[in-house]
mmJSON file of the N, C-alpha and C atoms, coordinates in Angstrom:
{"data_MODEL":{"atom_site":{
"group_PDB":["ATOM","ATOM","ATOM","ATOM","ATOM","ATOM","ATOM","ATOM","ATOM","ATOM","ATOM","ATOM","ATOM","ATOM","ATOM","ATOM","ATOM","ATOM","ATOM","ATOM","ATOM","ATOM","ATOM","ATOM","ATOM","ATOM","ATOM","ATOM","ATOM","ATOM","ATOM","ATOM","ATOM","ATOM","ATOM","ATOM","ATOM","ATOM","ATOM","ATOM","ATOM","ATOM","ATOM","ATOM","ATOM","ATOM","ATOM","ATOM","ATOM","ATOM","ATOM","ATOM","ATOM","ATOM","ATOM","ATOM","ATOM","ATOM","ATOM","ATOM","ATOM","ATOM","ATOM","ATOM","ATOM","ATOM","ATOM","ATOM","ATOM","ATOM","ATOM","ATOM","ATOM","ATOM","ATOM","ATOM","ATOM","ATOM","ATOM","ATOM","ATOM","ATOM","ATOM","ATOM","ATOM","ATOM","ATOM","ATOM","ATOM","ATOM","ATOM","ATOM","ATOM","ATOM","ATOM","ATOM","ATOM","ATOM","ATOM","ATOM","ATOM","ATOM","ATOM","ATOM","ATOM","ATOM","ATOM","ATOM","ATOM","ATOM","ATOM","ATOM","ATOM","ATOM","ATOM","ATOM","ATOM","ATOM","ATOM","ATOM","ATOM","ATOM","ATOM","ATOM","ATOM","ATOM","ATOM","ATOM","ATOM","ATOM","ATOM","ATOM","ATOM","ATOM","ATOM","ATOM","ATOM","ATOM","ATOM","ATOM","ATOM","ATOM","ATOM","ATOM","ATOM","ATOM","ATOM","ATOM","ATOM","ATOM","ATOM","ATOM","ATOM","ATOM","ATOM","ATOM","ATOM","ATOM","ATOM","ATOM","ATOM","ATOM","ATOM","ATOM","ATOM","ATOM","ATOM","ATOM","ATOM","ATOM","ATOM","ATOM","ATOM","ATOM","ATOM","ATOM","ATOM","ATOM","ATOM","ATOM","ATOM","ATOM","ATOM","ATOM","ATOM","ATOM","ATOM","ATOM","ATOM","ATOM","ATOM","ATOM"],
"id":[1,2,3,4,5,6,7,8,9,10,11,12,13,14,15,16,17,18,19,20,21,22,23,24,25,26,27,28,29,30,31,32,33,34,35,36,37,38,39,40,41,42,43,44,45,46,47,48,49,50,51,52,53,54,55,56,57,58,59,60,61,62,63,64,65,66,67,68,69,70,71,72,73,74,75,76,77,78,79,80,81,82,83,84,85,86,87,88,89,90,91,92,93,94,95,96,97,98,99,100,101,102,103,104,105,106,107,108,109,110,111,112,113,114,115,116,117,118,119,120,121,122,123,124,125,126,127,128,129,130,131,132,133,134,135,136,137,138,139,140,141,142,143,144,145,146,147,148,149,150,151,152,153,154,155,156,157,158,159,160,161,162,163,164,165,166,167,168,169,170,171,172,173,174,175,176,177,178,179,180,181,182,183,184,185,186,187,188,189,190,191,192],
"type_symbol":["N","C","C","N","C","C","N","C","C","N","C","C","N","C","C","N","C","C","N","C","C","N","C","C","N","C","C","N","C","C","N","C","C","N","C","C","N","C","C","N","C","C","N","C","C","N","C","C","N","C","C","N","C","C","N","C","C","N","C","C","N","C","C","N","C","C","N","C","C","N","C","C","N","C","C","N","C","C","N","C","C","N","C","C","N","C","C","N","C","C","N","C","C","N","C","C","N","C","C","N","C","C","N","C","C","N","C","C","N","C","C","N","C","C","N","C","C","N","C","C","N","C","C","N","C","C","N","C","C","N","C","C","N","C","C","N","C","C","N","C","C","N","C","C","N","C","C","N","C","C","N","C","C","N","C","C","N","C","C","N","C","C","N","C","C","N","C","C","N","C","C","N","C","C","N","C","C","N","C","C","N","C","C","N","C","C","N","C","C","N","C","C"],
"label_atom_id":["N","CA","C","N","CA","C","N","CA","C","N","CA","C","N","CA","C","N","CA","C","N","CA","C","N","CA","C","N","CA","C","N","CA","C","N","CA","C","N","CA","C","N","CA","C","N","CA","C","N","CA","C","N","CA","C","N","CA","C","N","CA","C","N","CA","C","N","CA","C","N","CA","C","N","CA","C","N","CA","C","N","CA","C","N","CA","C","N","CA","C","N","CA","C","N","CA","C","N","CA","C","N","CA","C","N","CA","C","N","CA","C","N","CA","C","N","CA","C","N","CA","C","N","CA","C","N","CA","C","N","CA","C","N","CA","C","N","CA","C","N","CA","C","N","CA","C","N","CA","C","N","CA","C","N","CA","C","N","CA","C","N","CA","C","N","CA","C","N","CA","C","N","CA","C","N","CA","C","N","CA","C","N","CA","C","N","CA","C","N","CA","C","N","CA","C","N","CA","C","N","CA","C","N","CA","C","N","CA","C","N","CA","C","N","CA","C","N","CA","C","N","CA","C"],
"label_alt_id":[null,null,null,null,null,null,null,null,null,null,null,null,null,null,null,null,null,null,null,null,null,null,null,null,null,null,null,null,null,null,null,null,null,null,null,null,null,null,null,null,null,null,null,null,null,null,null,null,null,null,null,null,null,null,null,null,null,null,null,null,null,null,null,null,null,null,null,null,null,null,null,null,null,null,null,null,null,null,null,null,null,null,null,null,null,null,null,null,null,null,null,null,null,null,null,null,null,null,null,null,null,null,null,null,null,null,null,null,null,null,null,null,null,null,null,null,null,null,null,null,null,null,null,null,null,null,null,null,null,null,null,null,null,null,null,null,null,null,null,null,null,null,null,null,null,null,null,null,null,null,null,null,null,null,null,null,null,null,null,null,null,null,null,null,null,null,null,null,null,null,null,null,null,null,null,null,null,null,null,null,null,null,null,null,null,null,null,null,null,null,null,null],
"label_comp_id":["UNK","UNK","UNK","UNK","UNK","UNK","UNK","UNK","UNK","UNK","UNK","UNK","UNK","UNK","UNK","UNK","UNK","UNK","UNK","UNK","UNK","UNK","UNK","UNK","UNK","UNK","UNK","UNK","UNK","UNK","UNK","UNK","UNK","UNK","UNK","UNK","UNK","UNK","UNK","UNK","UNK","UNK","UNK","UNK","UNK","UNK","UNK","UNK","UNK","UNK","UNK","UNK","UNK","UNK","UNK","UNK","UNK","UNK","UNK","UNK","UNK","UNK","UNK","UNK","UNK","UNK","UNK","UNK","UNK","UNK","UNK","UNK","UNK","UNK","UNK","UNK","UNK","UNK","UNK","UNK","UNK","UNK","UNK","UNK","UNK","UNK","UNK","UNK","UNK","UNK","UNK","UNK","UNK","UNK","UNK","UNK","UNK","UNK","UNK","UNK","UNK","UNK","UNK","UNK","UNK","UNK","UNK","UNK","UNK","UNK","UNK","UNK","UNK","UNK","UNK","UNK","UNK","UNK","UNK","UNK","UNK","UNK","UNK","UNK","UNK","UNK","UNK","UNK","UNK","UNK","UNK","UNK","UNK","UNK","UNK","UNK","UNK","UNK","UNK","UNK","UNK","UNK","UNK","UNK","UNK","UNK","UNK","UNK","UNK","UNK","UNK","UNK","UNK","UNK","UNK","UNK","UNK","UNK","UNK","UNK","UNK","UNK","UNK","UNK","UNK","UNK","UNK","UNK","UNK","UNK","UNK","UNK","UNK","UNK","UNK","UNK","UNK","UNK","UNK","UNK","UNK","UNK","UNK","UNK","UNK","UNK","UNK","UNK","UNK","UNK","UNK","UNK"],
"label_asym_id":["A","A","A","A","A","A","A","A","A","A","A","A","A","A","A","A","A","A","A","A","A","A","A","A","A","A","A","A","A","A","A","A","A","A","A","A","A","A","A","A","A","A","A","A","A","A","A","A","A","A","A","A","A","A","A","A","A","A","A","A","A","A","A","A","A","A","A","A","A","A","A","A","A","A","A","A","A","A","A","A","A","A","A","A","A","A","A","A","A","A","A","A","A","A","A","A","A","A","A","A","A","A","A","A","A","A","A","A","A","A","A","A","A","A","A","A","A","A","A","A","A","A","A","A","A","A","A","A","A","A","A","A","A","A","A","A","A","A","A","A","A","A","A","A","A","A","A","A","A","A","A","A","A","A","A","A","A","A","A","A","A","A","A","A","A","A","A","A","A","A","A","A","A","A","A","A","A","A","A","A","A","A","A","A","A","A","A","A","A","A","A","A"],
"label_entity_id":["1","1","1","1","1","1","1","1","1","1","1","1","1","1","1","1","1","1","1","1","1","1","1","1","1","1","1","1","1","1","1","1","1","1","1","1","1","1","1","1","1","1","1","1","1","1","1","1","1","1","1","1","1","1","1","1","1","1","1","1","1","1","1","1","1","1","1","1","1","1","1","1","1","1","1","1","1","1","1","1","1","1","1","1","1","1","1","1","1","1","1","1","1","1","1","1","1","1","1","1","1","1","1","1","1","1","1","1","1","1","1","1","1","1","1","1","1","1","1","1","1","1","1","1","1","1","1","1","1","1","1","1","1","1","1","1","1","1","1","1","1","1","1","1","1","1","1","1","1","1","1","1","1","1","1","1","1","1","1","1","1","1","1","1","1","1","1","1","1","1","1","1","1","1","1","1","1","1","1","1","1","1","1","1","1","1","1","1","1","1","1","1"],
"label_seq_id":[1,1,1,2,2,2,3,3,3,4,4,4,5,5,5,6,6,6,7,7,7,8,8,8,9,9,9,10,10,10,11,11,11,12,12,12,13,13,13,14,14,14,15,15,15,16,16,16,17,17,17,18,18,18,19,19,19,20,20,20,21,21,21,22,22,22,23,23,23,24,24,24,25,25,25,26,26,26,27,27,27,28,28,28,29,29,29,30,30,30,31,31,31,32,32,32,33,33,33,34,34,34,35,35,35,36,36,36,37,37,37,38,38,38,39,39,39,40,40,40,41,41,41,42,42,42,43,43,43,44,44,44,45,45,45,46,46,46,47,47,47,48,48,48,49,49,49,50,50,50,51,51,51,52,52,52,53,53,53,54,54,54,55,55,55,56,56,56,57,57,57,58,58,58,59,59,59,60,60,60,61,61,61,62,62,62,63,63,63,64,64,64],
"pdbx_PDB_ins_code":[null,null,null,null,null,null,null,null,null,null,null,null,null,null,null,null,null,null,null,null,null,null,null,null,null,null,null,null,null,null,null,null,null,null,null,null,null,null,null,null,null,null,null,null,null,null,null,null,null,null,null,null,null,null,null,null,null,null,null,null,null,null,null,null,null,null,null,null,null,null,null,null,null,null,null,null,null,null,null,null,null,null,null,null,null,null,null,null,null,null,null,null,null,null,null,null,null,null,null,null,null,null,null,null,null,null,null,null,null,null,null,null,null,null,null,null,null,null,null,null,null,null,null,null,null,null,null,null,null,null,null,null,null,null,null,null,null,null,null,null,null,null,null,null,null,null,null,null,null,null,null,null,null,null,null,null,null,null,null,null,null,null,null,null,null,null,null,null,null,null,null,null,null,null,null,null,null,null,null,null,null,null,null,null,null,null,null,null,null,null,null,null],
"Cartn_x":[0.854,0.0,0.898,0.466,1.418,0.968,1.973,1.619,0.244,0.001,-1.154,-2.649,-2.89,-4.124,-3.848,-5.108,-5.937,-7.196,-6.767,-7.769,-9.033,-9.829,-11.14,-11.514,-12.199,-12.449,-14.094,-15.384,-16.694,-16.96,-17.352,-17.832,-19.012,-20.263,-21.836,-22.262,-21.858,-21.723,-21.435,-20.119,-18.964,-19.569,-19.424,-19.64,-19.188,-17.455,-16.245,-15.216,-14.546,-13.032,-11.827,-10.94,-9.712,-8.513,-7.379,-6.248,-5.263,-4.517,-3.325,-1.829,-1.459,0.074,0.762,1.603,2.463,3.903,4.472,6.41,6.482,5.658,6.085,5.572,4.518,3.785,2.382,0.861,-0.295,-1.088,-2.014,-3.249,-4.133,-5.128,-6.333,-7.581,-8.667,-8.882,-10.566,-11.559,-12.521,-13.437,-14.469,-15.734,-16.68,-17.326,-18.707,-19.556,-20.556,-21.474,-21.271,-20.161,-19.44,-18.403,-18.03,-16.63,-15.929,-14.781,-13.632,-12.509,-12.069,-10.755,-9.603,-8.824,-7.265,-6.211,-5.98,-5.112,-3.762,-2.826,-1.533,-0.515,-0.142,0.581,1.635,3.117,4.01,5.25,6.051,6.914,8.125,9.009,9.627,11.359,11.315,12.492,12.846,11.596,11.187,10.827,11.158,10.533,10.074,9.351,8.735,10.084,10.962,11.825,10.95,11.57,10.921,10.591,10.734,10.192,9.195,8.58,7.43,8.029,9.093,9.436,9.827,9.717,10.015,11.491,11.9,13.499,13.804,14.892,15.494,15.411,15.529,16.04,17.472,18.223,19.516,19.52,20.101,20.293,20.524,21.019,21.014,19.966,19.048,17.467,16.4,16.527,15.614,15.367,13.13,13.018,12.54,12.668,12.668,11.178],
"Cartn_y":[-1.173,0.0,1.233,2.222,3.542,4.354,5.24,6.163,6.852,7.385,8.457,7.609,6.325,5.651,5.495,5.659,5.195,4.377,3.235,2.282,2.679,2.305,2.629,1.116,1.018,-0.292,-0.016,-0.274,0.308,-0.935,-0.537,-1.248,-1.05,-1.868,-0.836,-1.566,-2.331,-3.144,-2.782,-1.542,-1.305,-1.34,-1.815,-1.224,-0.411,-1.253,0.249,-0.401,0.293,0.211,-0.07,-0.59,-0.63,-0.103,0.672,0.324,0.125,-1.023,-1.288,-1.342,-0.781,-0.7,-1.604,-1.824,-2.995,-3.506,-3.845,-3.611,-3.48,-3.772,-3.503,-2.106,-1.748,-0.541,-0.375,-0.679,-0.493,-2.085,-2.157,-3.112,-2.018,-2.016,-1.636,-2.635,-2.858,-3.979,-3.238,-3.447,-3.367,-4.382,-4.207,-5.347,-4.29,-5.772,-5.45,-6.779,-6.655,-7.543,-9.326,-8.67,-9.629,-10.341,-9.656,-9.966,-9.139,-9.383,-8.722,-8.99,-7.315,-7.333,-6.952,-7.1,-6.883,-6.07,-5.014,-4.29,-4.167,-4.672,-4.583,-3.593,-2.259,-1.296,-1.762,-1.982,-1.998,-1.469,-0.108,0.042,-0.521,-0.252,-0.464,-0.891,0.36,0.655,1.229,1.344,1.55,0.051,-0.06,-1.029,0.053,-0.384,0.32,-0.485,0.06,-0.622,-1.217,-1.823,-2.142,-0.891,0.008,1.4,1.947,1.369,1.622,2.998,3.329,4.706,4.039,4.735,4.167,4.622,3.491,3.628,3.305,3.441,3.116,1.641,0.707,-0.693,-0.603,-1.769,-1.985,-1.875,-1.66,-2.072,-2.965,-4.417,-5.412,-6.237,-5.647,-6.313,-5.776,-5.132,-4.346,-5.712,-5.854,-7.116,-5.79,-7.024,-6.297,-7.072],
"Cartn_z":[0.0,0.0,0.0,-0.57,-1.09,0.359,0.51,1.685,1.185,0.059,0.164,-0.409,0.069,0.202,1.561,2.227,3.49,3.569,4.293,4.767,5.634,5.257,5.836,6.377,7.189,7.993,8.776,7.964,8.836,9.187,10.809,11.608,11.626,10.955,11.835,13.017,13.523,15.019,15.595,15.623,17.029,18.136,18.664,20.397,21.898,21.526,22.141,22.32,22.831,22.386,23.532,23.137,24.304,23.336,24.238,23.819,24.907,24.578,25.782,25.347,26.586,26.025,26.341,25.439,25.053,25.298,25.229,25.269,23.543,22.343,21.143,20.325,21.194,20.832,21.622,20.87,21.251,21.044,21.314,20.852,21.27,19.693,19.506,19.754,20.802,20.505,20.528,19.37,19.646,19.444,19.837,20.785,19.672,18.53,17.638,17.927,17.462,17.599,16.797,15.614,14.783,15.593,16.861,17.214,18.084,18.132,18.427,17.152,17.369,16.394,17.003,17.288,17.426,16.596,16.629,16.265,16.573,16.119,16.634,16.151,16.789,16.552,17.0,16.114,16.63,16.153,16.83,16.483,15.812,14.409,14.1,14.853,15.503,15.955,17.533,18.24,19.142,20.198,21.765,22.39,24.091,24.739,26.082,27.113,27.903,28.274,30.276,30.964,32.261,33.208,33.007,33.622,32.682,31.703,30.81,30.136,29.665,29.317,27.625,26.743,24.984,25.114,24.078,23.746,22.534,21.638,20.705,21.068,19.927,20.319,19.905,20.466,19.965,18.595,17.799,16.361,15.975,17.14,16.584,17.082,17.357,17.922,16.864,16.191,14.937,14.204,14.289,13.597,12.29,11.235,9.475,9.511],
"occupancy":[1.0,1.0,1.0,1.0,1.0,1.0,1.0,1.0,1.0,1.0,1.0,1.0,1.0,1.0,1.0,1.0,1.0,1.0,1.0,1.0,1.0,1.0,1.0,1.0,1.0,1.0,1.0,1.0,1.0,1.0,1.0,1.0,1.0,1.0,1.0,1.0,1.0,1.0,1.0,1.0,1.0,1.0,1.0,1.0,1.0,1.0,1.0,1.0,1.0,1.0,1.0,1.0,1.0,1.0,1.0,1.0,1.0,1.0,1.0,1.0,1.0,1.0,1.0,1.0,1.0,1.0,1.0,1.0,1.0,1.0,1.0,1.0,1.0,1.0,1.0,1.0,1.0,1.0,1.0,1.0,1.0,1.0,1.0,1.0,1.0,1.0,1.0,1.0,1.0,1.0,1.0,1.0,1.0,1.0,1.0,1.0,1.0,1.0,1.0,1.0,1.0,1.0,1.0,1.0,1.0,1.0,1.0,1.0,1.0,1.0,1.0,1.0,1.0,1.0,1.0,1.0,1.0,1.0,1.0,1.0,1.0,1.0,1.0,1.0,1.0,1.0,1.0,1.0,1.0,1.0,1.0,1.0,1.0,1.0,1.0,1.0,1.0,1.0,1.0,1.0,1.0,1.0,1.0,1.0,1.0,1.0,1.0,1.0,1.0,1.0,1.0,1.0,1.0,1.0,1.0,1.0,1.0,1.0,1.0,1.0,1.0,1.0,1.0,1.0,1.0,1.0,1.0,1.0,1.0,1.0,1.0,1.0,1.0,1.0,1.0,1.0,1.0,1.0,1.0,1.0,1.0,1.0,1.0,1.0,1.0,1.0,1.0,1.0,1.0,1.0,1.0,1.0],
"B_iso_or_equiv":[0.0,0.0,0.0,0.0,0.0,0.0,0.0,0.0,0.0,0.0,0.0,0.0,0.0,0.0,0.0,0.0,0.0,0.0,0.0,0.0,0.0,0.0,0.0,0.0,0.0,0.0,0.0,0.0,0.0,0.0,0.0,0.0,0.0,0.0,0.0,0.0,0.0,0.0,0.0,0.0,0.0,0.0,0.0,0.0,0.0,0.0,0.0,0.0,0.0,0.0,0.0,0.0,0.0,0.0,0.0,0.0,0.0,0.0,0.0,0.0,0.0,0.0,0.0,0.0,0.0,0.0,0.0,0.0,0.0,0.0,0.0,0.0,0.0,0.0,0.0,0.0,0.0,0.0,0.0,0.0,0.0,0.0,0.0,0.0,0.0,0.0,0.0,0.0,0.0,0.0,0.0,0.0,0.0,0.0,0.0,0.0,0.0,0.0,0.0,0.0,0.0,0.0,0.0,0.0,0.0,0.0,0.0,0.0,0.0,0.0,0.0,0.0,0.0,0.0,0.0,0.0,0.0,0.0,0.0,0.0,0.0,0.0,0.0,0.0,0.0,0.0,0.0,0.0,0.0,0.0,0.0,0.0,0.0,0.0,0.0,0.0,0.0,0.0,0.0,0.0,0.0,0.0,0.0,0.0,0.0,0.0,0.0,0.0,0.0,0.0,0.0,0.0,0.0,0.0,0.0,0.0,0.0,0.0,0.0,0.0,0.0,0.0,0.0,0.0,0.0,0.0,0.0,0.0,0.0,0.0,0.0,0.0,0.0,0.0,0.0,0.0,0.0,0.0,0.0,0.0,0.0,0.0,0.0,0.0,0.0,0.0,0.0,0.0,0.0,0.0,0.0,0.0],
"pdbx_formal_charge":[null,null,null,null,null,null,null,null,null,null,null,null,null,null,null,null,null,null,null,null,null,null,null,null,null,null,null,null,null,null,null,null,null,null,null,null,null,null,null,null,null,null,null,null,null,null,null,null,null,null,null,null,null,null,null,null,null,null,null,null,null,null,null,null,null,null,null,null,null,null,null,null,null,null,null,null,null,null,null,null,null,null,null,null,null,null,null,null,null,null,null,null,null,null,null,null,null,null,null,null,null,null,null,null,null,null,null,null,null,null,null,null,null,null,null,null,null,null,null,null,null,null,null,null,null,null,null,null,null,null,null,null,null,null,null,null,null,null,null,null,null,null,null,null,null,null,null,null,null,null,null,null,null,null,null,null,null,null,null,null,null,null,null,null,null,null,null,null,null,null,null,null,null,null,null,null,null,null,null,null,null,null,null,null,null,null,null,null,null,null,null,null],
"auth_seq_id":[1,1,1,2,2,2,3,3,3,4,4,4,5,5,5,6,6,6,7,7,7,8,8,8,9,9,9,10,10,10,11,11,11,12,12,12,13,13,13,14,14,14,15,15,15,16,16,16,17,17,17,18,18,18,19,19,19,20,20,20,21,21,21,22,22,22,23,23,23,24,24,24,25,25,25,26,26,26,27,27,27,28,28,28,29,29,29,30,30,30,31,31,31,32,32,32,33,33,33,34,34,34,35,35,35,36,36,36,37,37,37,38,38,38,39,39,39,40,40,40,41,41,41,42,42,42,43,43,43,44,44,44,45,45,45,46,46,46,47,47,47,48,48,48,49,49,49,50,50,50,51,51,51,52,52,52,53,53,53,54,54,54,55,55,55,56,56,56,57,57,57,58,58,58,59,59,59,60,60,60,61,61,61,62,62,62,63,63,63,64,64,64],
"auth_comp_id":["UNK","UNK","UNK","UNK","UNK","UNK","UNK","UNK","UNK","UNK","UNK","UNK","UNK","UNK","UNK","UNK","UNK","UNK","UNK","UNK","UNK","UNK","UNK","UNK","UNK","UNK","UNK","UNK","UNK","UNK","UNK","UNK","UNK","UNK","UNK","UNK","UNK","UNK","UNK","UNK","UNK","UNK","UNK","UNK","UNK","UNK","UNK","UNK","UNK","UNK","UNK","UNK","UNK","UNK","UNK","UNK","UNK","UNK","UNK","UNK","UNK","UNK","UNK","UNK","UNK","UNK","UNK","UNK","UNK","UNK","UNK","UNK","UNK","UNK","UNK","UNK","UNK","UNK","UNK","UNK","UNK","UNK","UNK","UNK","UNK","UNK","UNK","UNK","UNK","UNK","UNK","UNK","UNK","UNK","UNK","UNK","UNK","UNK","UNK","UNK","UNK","UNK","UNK","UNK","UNK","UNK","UNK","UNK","UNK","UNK","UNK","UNK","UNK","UNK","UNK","UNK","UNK","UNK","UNK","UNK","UNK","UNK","UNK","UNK","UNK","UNK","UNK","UNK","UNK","UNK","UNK","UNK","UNK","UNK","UNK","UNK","UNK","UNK","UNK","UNK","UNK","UNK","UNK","UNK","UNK","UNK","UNK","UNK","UNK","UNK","UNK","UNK","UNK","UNK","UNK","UNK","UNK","UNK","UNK","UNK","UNK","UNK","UNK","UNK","UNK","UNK","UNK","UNK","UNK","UNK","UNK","UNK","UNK","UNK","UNK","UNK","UNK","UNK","UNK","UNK","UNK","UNK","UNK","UNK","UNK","UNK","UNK","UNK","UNK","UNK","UNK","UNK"],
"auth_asym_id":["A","A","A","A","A","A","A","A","A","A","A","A","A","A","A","A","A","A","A","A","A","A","A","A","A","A","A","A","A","A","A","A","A","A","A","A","A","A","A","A","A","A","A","A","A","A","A","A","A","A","A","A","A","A","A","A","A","A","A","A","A","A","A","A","A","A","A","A","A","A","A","A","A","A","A","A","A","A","A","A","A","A","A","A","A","A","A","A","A","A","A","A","A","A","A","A","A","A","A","A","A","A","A","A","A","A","A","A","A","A","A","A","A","A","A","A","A","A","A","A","A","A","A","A","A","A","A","A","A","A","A","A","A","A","A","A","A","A","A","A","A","A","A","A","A","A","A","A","A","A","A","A","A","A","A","A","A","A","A","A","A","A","A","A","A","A","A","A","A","A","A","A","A","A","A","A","A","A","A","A","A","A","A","A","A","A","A","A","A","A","A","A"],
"auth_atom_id":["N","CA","C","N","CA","C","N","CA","C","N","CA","C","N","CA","C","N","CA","C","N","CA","C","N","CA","C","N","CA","C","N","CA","C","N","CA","C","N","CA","C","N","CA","C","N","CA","C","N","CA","C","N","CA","C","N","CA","C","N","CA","C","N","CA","C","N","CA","C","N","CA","C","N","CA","C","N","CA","C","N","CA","C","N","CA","C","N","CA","C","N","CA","C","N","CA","C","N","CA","C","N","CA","C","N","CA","C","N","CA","C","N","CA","C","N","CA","C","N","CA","C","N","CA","C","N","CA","C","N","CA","C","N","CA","C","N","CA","C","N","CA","C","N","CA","C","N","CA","C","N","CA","C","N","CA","C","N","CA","C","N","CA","C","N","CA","C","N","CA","C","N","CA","C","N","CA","C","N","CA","C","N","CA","C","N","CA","C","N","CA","C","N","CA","C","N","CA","C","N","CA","C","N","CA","C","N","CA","C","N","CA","C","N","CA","C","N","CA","C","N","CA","C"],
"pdbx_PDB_model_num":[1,1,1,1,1,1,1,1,1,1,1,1,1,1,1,1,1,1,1,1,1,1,1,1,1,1,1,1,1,1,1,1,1,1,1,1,1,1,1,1,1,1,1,1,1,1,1,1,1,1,1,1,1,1,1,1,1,1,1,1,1,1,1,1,1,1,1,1,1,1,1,1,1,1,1,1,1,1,1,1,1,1,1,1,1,1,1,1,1,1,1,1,1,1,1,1,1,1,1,1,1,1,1,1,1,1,1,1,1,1,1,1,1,1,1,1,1,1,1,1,1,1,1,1,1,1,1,1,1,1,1,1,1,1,1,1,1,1,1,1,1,1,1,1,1,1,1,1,1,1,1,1,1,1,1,1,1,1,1,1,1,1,1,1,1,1,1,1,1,1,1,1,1,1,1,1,1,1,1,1,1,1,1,1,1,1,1,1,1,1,1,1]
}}}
């Protein structure tokens, strides 16, 4: 997908929403009548270190 298209995703079920933080980034998780979906945001190059604060990762820990 090219940077200047955006995904659209309609829910006419939704019902509401979570997001939790992660050690790789976010989970989006919302609750429809279809389901639950799972969203997984995860930084490239970024990890949440054990004091929950974001960091660079090593450079030799960078997954491709």
């Amino acid at each position: 997908m090219s940077r200047e298209e955006d995904t659209i995703i309609s829910l006419p079920s939704y019902r509401q929403h979570w997001i939790h933080t992660k050690p790789y980034g976010h989970d989006i998780v919302i609750w429809a009548d279809t389901g639950k979906i799972t969203i997984q945001c995860k930084w490239p190059d970024m990890e949440r270190s054990n004091n929950n604060r974001v960091k660079r990762k090593d450079s030799s820990k960078v997954d491709l």
